[in-house]
mmCIF file of the C-alpha atoms, coordinates in Angstrom:
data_MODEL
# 
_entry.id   MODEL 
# 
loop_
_atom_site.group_PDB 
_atom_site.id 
_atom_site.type_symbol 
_atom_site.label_atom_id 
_atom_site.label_alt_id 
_atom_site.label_comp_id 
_atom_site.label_asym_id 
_atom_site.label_entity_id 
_atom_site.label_seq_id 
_atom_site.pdbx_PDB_ins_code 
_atom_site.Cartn_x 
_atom_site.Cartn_y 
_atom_site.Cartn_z 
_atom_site.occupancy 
_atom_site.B_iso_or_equiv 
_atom_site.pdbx_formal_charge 
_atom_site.auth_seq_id 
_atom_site.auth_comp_id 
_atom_site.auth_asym_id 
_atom_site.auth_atom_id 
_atom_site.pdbx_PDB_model_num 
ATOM 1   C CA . UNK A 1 1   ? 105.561 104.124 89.726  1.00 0.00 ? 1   UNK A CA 1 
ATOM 2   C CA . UNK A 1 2   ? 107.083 107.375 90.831  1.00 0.00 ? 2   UNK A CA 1 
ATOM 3   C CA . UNK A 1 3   ? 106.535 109.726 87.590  1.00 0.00 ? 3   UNK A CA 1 
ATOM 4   C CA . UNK A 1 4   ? 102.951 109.512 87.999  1.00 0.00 ? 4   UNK A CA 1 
ATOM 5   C CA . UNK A 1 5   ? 103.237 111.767 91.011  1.00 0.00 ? 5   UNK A CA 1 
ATOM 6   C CA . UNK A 1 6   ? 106.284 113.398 89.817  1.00 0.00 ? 6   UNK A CA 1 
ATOM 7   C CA . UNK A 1 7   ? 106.071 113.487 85.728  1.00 0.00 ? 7   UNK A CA 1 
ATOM 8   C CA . UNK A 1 8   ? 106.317 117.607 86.067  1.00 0.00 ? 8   UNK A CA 1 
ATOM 9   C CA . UNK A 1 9   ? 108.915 117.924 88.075  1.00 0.00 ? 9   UNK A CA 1 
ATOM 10  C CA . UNK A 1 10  ? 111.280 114.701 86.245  1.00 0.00 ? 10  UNK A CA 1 
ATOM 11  C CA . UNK A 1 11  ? 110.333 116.560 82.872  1.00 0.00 ? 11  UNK A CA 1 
ATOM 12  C CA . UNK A 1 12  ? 112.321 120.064 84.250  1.00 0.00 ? 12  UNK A CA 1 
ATOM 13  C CA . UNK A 1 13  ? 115.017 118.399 85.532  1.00 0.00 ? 13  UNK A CA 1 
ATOM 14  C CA . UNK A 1 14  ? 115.411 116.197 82.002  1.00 0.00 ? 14  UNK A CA 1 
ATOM 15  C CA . UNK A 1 15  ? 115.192 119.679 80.436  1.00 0.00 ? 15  UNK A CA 1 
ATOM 16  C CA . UNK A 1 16  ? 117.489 121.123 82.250  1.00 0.00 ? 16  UNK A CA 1 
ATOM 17  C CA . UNK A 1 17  ? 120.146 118.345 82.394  1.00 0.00 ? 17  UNK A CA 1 
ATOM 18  C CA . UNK A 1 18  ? 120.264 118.501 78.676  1.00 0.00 ? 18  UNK A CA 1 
ATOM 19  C CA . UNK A 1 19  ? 120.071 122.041 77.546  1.00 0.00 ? 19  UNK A CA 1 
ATOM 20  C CA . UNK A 1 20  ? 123.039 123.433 75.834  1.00 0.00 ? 20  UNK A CA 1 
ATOM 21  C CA . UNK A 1 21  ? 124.966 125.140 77.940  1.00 0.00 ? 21  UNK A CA 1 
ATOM 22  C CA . UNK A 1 22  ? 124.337 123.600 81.004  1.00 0.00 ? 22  UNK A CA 1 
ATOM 23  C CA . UNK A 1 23  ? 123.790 125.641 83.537  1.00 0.00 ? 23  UNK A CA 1 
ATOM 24  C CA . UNK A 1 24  ? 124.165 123.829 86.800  1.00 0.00 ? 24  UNK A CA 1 
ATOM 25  C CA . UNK A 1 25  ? 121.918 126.153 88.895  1.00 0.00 ? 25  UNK A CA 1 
ATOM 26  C CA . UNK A 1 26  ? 119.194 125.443 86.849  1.00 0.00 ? 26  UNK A CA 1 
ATOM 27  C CA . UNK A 1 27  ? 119.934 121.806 87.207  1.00 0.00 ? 27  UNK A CA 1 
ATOM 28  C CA . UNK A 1 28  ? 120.126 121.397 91.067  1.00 0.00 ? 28  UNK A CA 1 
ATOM 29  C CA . UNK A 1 29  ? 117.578 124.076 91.535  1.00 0.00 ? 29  UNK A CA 1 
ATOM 30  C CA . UNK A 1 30  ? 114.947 121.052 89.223  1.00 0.00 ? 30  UNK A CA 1 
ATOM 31  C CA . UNK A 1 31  ? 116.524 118.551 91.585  1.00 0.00 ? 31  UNK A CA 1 
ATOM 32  C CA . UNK A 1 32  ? 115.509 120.308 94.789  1.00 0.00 ? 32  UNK A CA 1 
ATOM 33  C CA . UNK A 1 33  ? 112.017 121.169 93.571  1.00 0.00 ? 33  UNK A CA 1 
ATOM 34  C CA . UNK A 1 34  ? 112.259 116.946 92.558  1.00 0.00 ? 34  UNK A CA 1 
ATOM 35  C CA . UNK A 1 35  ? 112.917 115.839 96.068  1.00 0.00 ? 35  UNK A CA 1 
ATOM 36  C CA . UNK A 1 36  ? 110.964 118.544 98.012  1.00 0.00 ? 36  UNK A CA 1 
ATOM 37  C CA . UNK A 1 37  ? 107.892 116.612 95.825  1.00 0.00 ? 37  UNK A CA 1 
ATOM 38  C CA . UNK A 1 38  ? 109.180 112.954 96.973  1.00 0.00 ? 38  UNK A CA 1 
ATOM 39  C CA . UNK A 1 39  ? 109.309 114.097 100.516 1.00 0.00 ? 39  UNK A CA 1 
ATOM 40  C CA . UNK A 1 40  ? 105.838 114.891 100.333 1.00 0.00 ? 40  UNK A CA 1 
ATOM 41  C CA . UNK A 1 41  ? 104.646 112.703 98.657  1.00 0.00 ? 41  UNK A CA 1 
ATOM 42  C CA . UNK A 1 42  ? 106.598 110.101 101.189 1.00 0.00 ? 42  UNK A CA 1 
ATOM 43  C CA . UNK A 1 43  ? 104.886 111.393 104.332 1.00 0.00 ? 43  UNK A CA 1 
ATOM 44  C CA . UNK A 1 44  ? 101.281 111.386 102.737 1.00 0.00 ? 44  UNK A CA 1 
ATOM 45  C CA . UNK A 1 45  ? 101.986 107.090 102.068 1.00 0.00 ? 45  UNK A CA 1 
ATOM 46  C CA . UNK A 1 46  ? 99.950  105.248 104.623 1.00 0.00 ? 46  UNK A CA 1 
ATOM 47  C CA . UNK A 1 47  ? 101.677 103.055 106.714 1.00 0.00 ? 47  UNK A CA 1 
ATOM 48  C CA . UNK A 1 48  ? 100.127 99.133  106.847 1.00 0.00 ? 48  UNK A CA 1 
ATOM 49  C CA . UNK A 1 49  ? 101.319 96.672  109.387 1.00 0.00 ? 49  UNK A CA 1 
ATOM 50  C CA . UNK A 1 50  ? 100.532 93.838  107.115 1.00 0.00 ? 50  UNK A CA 1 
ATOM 51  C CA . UNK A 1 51  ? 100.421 93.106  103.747 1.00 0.00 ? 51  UNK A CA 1 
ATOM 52  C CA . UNK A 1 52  ? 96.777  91.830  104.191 1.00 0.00 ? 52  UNK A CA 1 
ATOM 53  C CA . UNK A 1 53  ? 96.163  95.249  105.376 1.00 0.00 ? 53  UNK A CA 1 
ATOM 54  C CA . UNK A 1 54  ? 97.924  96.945  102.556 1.00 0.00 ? 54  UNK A CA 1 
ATOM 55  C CA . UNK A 1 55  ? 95.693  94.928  100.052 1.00 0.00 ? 55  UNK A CA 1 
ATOM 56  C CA . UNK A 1 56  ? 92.422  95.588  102.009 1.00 0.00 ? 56  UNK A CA 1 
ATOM 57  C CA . UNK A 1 57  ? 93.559  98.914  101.485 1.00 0.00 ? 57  UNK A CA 1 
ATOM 58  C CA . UNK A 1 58  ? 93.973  98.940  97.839  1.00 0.00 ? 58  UNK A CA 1 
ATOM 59  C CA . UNK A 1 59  ? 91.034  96.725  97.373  1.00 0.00 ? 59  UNK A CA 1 
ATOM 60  C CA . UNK A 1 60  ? 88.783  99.161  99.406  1.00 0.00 ? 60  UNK A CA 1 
ATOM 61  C CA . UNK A 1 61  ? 90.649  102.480 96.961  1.00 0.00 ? 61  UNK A CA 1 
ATOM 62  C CA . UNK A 1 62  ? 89.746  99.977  93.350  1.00 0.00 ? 62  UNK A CA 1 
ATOM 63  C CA . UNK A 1 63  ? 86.595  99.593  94.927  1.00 0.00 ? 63  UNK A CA 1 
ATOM 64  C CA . UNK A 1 64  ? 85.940  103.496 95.658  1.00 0.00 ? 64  UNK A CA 1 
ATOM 65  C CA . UNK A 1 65  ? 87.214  104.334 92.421  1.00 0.00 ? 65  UNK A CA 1 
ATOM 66  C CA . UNK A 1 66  ? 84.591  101.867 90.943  1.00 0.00 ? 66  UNK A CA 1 
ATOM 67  C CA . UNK A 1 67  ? 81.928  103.333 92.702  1.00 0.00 ? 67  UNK A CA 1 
ATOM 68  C CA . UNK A 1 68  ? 82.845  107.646 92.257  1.00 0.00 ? 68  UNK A CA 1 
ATOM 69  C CA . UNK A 1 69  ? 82.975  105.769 88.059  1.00 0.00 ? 69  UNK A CA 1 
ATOM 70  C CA . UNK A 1 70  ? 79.573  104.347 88.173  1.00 0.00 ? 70  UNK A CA 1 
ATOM 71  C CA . UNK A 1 71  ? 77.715  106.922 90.351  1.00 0.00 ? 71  UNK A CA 1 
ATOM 72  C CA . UNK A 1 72  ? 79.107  109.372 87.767  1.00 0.00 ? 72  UNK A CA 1 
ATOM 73  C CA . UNK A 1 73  ? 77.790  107.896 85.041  1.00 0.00 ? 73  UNK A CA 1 
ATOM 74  C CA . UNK A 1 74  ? 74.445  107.440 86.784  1.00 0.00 ? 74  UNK A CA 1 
ATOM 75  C CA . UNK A 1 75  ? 74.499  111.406 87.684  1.00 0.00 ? 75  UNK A CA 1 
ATOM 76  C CA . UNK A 1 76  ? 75.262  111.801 83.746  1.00 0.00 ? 76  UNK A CA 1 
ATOM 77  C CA . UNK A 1 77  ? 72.697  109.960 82.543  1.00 0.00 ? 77  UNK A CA 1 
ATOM 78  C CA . UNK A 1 78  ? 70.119  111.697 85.515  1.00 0.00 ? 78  UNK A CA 1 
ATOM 79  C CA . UNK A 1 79  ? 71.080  114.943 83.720  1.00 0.00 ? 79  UNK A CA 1 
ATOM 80  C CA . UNK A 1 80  ? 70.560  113.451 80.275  1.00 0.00 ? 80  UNK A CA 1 
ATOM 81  C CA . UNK A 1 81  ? 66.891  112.384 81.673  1.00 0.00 ? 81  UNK A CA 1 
ATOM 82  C CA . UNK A 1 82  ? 65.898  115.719 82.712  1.00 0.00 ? 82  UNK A CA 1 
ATOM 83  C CA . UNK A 1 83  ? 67.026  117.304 79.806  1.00 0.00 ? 83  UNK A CA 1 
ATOM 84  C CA . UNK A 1 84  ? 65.875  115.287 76.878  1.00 0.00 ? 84  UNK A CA 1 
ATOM 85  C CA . UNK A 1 85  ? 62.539  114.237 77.354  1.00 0.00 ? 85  UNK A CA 1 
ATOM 86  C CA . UNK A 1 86  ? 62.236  112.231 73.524  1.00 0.00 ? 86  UNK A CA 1 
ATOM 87  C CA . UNK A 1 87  ? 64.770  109.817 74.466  1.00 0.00 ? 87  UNK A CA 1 
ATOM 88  C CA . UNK A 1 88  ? 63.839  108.668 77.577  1.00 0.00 ? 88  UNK A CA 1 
ATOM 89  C CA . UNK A 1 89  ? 63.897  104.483 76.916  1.00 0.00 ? 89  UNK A CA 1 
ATOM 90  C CA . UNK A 1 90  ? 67.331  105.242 75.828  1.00 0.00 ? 90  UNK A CA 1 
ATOM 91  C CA . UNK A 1 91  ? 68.402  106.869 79.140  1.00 0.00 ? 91  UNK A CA 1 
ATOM 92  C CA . UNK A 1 92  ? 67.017  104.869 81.322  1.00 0.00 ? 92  UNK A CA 1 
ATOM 93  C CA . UNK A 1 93  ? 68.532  101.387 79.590  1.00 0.00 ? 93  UNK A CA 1 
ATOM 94  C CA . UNK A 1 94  ? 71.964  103.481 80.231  1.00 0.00 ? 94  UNK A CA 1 
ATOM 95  C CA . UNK A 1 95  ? 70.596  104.077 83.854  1.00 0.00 ? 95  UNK A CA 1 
ATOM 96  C CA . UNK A 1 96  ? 70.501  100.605 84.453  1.00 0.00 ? 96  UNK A CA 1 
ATOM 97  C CA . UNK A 1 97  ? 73.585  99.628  82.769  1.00 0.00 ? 97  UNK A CA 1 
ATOM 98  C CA . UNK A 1 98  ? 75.434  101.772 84.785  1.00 0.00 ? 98  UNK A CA 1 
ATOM 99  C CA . UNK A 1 99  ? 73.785  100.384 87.877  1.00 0.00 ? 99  UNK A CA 1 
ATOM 100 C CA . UNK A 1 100 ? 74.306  97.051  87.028  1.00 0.00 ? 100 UNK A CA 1 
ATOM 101 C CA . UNK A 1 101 ? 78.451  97.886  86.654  1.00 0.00 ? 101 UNK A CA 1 
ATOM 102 C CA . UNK A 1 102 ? 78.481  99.287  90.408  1.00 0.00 ? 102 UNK A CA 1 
ATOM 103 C CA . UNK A 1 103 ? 80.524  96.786  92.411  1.00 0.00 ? 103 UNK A CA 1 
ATOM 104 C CA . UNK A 1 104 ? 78.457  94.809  95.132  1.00 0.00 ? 104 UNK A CA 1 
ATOM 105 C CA . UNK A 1 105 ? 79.178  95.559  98.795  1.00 0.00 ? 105 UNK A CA 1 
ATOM 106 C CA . UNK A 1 106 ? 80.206  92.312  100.974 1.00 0.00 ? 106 UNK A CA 1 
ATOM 107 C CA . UNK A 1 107 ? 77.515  90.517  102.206 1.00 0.00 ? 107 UNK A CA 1 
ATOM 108 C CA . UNK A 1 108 ? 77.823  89.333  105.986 1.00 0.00 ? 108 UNK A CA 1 
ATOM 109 C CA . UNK A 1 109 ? 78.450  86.321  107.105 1.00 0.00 ? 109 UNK A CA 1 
ATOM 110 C CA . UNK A 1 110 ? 76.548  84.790  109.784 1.00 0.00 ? 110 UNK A CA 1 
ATOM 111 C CA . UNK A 1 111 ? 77.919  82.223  111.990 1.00 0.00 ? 111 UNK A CA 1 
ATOM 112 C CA . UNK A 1 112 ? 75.480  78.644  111.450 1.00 0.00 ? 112 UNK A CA 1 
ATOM 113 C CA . UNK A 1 113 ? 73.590  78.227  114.863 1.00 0.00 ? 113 UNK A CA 1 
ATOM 114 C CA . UNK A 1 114 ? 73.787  75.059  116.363 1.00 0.00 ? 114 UNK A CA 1 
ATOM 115 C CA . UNK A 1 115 ? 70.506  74.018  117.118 1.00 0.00 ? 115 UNK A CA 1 
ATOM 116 C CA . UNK A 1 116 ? 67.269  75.878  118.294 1.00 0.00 ? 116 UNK A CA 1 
ATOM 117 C CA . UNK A 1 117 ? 68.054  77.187  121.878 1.00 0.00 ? 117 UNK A CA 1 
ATOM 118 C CA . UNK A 1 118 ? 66.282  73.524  123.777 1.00 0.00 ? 118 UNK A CA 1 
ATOM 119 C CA . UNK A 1 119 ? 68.626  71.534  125.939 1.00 0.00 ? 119 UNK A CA 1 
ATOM 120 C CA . UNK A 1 120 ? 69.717  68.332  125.126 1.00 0.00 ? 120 UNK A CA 1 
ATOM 121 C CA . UNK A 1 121 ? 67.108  65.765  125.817 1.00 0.00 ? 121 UNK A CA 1 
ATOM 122 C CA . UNK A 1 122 ? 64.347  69.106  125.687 1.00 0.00 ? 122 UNK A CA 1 
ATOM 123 C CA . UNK A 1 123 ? 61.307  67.983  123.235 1.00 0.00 ? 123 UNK A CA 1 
ATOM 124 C CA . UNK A 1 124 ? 58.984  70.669  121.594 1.00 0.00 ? 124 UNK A CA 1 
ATOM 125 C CA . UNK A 1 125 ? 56.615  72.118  124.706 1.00 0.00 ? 125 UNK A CA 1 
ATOM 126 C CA . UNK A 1 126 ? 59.608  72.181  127.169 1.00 0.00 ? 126 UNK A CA 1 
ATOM 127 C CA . UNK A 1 127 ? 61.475  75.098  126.538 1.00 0.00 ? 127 UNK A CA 1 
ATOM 128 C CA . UNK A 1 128 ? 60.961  76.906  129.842 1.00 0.00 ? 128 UNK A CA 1 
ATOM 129 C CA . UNK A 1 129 ? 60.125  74.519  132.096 1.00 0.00 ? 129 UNK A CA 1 
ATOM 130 C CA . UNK A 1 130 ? 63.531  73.782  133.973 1.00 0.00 ? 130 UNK A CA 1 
ATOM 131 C CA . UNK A 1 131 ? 62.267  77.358  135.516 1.00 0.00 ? 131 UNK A CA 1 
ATOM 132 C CA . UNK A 1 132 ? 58.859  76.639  136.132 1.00 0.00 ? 132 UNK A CA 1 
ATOM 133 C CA . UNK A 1 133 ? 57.162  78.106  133.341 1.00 0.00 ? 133 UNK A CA 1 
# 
């Protein structure tokens, strides 16, 4: 989990732990560089209250990801359109492949009514006339 962010920096410090001679300098001087990166990255970790949070967070980051991917591809195959003019079926079934893959946004939910708006006991014709209409 952490060498993604740090494989650079974990690669000096495995260098310089096992060269021959050692030379500690070089060795704690790979170890501060090491931690000054952790640090960082540490502060730049979002802080969630909840773990429901934490996963709408990563959901909402898979989901970004998914969409830079396709809209990428779509751009591509845009370029590919405008540039070769003989293979233009071809294109556009990639086109819509690529649109197809994009993920859907959330549809909202709407609360079920319950009823039409009358008063109980109300038939069809008497909606306003408890105020005189």
């Amino acid at each position: 989990m952490v060498t993604w962010f740090l494989g650079e920096e974990f690669a000096a410090l495995r260098d310089a732990e096992e060269a021959i001679p050692l030379i500690p300098a070089d060795v704690a001087a790979a170890a501060t560089d090491a931690n000054r990166v952790t640090l960082l990255a540490a502060q730049s970790v979002p802080k969630f209250r909840s773990e429901a949070q934490c996963d709408l967070y990563e959901e909402a980051h898979a989901t970004r990801a998914a969409l830079e991917s396709g809209l990428a591809q779509i751009q591509s195959s845009l370029r590919h359109l405008r540039t070769e003019h003989e293979s233009v079926l071809a294109l556009l079934g990639e086109l819509v492949a690529a649109v197809g893959k994009l993920p859907t946004a959330a549809a909202p939910t709407v609360a079920p009514t319950q009823g039409d708006g009358r008063k109980k006991g109300e038939k069809d014709g008497e909606v306003g006339a408890a105020y005189g209409a």
